[in-house]
N, CA, C and O atoms as a DFTB+ gen file, in Angstrom:
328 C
 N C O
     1  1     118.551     130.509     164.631
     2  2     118.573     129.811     165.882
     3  2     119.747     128.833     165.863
     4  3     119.777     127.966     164.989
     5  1     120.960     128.944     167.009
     6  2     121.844     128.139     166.836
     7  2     121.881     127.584     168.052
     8  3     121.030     127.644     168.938
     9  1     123.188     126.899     168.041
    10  2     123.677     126.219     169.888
    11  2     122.313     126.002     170.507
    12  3     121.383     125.890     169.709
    13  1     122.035     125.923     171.831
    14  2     121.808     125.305     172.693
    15  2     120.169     124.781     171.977
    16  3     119.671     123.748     171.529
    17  1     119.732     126.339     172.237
    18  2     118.544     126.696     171.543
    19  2     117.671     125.356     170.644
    20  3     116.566     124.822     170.752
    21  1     118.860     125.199     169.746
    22  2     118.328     124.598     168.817
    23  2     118.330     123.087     168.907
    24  3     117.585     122.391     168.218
    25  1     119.414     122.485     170.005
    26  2     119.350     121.336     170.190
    27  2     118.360     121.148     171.168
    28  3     118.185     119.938     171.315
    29  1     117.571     121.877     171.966
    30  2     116.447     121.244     172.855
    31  2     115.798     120.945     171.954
    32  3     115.428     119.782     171.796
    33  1     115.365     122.312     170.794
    34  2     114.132     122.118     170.111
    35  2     113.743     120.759     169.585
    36  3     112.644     120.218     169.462
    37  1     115.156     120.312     169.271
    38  2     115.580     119.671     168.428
    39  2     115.116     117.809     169.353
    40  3     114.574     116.793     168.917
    41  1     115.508     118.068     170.293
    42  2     115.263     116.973     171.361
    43  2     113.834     117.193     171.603
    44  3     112.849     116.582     171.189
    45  1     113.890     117.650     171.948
    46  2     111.981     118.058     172.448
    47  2     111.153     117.550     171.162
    48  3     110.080     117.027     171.462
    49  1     111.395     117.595     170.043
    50  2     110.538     117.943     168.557
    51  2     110.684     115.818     168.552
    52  3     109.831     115.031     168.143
    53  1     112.148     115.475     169.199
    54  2     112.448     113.605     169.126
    55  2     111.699     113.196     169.698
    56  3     110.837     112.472     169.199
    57  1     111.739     113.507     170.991
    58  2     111.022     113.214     172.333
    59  2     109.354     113.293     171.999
    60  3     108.728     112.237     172.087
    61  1     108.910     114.053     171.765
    62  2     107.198     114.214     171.385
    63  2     106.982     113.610     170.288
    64  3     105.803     113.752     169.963
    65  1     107.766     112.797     169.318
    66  2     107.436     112.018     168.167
    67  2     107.546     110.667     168.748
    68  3     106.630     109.848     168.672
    69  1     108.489     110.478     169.235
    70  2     108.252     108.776     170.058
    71  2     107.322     108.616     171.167
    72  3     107.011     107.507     171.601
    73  1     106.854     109.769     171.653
    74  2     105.685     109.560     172.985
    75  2     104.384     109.450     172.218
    76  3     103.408     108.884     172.710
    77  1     104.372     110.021     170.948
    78  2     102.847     109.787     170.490
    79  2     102.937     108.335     169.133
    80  3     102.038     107.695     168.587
    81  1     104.390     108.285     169.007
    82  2     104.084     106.755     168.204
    83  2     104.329     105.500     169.251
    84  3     104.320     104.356     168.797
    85  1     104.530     105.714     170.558
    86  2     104.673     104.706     171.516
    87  2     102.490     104.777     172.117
    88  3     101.866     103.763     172.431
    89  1     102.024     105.870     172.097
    90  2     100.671     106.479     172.431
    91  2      99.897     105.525     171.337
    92  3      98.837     104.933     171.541
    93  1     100.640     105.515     170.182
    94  2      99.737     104.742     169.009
    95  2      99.833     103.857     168.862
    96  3      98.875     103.245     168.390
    97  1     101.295     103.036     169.223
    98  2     101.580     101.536     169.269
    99  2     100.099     100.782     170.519
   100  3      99.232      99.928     170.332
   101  1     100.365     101.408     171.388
   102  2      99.613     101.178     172.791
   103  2      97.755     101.096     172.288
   104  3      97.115     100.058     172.453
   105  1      97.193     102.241     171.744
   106  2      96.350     102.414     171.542
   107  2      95.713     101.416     170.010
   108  3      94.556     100.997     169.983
   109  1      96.510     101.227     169.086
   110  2      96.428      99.908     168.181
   111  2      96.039      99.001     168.553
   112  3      95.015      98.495     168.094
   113  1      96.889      98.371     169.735
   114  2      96.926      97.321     171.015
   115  2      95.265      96.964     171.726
   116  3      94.653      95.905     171.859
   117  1      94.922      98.420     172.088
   118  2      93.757      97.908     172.845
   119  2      92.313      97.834     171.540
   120  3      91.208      97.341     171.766
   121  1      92.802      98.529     170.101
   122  2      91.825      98.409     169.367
   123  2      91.712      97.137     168.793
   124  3      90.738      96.843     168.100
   125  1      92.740      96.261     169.053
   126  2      92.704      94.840     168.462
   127  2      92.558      93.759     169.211
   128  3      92.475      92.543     169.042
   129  1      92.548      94.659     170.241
   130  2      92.153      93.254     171.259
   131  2      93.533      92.254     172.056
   132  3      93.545      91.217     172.720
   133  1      94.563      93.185     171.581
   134  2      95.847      92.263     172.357
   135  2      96.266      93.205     172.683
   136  3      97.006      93.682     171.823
   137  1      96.156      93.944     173.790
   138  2      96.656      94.914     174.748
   139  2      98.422      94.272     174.960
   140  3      98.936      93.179     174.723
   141  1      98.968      95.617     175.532
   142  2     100.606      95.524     175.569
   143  2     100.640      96.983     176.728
   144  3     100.144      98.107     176.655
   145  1     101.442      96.316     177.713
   146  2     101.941      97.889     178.420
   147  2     102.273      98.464     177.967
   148  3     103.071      98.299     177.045
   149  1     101.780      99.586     178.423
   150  2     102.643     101.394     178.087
   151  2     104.012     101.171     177.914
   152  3     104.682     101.373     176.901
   153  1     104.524     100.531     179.502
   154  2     106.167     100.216     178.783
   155  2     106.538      99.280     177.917
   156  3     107.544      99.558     177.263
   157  1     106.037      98.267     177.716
   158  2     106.461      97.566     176.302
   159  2     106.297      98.992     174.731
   160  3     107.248      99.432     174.086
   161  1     105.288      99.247     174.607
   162  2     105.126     100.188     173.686
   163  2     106.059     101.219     173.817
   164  3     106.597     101.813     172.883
   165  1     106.205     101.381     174.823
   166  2     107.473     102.820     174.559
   167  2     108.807     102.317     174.220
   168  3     109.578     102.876     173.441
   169  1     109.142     100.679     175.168
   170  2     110.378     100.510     174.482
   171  2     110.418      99.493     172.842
   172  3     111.438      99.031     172.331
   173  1     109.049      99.371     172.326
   174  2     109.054      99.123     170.889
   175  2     109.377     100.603     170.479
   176  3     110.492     100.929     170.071
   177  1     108.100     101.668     170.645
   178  2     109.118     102.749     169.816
   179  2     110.335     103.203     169.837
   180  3     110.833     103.723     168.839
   181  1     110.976     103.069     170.970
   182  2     112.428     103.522     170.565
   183  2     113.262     102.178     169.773
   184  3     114.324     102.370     169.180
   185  1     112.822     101.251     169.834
   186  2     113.520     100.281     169.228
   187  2     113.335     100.610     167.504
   188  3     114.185     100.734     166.622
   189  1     111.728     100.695     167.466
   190  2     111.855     101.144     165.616
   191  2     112.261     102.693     165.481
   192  3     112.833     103.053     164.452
   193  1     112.031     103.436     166.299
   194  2     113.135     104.834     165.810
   195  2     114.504     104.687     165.762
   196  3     115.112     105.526     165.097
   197  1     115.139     103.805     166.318
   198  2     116.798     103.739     166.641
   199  2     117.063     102.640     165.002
   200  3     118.083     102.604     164.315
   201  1     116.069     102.051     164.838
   202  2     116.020     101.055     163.420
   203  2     115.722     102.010     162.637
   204  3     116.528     101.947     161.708
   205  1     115.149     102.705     162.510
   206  2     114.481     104.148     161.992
   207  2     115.764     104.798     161.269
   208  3     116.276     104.383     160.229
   209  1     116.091     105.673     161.875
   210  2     117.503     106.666     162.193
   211  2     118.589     106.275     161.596
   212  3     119.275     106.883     160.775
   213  1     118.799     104.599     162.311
   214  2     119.904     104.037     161.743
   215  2     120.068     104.217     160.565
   216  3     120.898     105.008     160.116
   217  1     119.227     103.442     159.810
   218  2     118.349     103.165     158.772
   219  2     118.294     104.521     157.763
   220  3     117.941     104.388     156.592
   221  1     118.542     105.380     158.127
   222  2     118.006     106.700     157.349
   223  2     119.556     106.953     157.128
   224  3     120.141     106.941     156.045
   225  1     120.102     107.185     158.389
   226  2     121.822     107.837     158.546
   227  2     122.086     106.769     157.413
   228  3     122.232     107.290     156.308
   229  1     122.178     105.436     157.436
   230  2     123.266     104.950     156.343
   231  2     122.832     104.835     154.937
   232  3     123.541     104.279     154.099
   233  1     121.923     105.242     154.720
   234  2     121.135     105.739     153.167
   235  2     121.795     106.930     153.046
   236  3     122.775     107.140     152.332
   237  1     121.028     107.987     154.024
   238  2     122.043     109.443     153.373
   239  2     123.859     109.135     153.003
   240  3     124.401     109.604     152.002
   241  1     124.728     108.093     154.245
   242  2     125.792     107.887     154.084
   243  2     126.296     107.364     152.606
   244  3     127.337     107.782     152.100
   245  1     125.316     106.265     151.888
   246  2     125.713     105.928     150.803
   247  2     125.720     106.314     149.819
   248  3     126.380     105.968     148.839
   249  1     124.483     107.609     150.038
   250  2     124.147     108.023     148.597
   251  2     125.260     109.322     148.675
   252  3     125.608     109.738     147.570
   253  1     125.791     109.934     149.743
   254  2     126.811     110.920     149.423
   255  2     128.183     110.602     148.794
   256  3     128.911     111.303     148.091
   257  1     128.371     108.944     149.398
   258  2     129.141     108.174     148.931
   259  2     129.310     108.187     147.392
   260  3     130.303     108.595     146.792
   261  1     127.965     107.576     146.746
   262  2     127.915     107.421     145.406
   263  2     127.502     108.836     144.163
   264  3     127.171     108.657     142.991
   265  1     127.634     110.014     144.776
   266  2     127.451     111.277     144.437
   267  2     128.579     111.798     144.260
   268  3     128.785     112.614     143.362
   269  1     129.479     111.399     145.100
   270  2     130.798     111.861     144.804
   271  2     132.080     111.061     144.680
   272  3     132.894     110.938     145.595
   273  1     132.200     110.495     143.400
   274  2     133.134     109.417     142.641
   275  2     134.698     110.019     142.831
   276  3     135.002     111.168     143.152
   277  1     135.447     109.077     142.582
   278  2     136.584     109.369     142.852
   279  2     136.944     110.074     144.568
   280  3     138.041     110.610     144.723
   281  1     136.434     110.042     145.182
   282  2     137.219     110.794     146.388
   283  2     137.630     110.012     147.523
   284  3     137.599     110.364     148.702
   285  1     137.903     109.243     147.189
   286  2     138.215     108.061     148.115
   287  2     139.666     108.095     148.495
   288  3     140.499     108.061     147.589
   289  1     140.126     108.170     149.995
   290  2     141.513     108.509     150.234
   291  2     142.486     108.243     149.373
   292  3     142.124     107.596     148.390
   293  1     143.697     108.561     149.434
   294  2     144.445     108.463     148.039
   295  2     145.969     107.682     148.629
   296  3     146.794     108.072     149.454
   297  1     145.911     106.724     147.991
   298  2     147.015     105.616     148.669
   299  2     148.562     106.325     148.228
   300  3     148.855     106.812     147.136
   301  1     149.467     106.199     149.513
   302  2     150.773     107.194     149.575
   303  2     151.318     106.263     148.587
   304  3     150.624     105.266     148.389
   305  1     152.046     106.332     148.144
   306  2     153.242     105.799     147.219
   307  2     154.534     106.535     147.891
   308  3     154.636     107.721     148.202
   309  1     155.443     105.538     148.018
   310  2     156.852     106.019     148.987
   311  2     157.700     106.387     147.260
   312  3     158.044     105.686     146.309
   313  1     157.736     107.442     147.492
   314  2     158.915     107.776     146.409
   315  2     160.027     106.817     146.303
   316  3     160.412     106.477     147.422
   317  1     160.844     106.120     145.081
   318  2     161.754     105.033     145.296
   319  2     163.071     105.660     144.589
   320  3     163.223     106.454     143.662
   321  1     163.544     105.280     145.045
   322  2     165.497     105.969     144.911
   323  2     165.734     104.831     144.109
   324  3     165.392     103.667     144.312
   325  1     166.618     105.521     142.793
   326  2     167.147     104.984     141.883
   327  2     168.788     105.191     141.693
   328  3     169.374     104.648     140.757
């Protein structure tokens, strides 16, 4: 499964994970006795998925970083005339 295909899935699979942890933020809410709108809860979950994500992307970023030593651009040196 490539192209298009795979990026709905792919959106759709985002989309139905933040509607049921925004569903659970909400529903926490009324089990404790300090209720919160639906829309407050939906825009907490995207706030901790986007903290989430972030959060994940620059872990994978560092650790590919520190997996592969030495590859760090390689500074020009201008050849010098003697």
């Amino acid at each position: 499964m490539t192209g298009p295909s795979r990026r709905w899935r792919r959106g759709g699979s985002l989309v139905a994970w933040w509607l049921l942890f925004a569903l659970g933020l909400w529903l926490v809410g009324q089990a404790i006795g300090r209720p919160a709108s639906l829309t407050a809860c939906v825009a907490s979950a995207a706030l901790v998925g986007f903290v989430g994500e972030t959060g994940d992307w620059l872990r994978r970023r560092l650790r590919a970083c520190r997996a592969t030593p030495g590859t760090r651009p390689a500074v020009r040196v201008k050849p010098t005339r003697r």
